[in-house]
C-alpha positions in Angstrom: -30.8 72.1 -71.3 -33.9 70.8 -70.9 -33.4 69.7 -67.4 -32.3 73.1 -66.6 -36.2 74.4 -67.7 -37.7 71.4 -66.0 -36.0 72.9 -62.7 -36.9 76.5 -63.6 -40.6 75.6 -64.0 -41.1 73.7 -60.9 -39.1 76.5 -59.2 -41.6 78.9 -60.5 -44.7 76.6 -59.5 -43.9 76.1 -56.2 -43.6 80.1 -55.7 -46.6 80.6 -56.9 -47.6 78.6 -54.0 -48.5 75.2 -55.9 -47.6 71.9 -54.9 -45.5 69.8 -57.3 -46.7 66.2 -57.1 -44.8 65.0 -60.0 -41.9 65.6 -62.2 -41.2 63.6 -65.1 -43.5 60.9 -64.7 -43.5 58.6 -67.1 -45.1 55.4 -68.2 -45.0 53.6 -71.5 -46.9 56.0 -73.3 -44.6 59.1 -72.5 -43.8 61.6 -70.1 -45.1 64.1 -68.2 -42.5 67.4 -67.4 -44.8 68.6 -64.2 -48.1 67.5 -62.2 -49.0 69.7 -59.4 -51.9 71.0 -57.8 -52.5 75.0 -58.3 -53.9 74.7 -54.4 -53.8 78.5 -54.2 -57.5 79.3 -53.8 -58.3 76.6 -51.5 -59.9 75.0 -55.1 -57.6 72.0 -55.5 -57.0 72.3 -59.5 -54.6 69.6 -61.2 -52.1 71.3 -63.4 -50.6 69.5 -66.1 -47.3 71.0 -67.1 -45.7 70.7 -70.4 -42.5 72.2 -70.4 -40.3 73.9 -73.3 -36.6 75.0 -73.2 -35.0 76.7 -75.8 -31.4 78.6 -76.0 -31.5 79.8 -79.5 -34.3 82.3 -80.3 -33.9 81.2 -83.8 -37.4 79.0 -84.2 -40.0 81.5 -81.8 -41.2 81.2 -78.5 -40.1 77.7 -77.0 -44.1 77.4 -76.6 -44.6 77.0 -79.9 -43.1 73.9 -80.2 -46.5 72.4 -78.5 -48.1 71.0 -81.0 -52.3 69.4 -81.1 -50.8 66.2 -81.3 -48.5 66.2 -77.9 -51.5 68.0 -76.2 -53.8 64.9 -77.0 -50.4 62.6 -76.1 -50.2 65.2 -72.5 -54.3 64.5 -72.2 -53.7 60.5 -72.6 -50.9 60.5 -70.2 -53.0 62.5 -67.3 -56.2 60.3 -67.7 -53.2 56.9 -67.4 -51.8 58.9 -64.1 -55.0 59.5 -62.8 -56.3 56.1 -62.7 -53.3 55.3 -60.1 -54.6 58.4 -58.1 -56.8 58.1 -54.8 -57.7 62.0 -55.4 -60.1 63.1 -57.2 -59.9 66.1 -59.1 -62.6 68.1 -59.8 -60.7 70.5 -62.2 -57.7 69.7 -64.5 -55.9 71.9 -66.6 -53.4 71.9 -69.1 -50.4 74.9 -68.9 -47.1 75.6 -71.1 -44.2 77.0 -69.8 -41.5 78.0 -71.6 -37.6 79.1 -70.9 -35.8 80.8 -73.5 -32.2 80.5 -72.0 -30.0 83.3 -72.9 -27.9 81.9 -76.2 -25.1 83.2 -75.1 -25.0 81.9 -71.7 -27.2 79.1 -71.8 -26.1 78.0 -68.4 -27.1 81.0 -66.4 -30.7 80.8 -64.9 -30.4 84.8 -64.3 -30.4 85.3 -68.0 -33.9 83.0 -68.9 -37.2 84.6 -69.6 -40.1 82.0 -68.2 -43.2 82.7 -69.7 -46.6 80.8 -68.3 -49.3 79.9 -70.8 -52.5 78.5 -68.3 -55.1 77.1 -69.4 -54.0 75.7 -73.3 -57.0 73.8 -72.9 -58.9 72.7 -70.0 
């Protein structure tokens, strides 16, 4: 299930004309869902993707599931990928996605509502 958000998200990224650089990277520490760079006003911008896939709408939006804690785990991971990085980025931010899959047919992408929170902190 949670793969099947993964590929959502990065499907969504990449047609909003981002460039995925990363998904699932992970070192010792954790694991990041998505890096890409949100290239789309000629302003590269690293995007730090945490995402959340639910199929039962039971417990809320998937998003809520992010808690202060895994945003300062997502903000220790980034500064750990960024240090193997060339790049510079001048601008990094932090977005939630989440896909509530349809609980009845969990398996059909057609059925899941993606919502995009940007910017959960910058």
């Amino acid at each position: 299930m949670g793969q099947l958000g993964e590929d959502l998200a990065a499907r969504y990224v990449i047609d909003l004309g981002w460039s995925v650089l990363e998904r699932n990277w992970r070192c010792r520490y954790g694991e990041i869902d998505l890096i890409a760079n949100d290239n789309v006003d000629f302003d590269p911008t690293l995007v730090v993707v945490e995402v959340k896939t639910r199929a039962s709408r039971v417990f809320g939006d998937p998003a809520q599931a992010v808690t202060a804690d895994k945003l300062s785990r997502l903000r220790r991971l980034t500064r750990i990928w960024l240090t193997e990085q060339e790049m510079y980025w001048p601008t990094i931010r932090f977005d939630v996605i989440s896909v509530q899959l349809d609980s009845h047919y969990p398996d059909r992408t057609e059925f899941a509502a993606l919502r995009h929170h940007s910017g959960v902190f910058e």
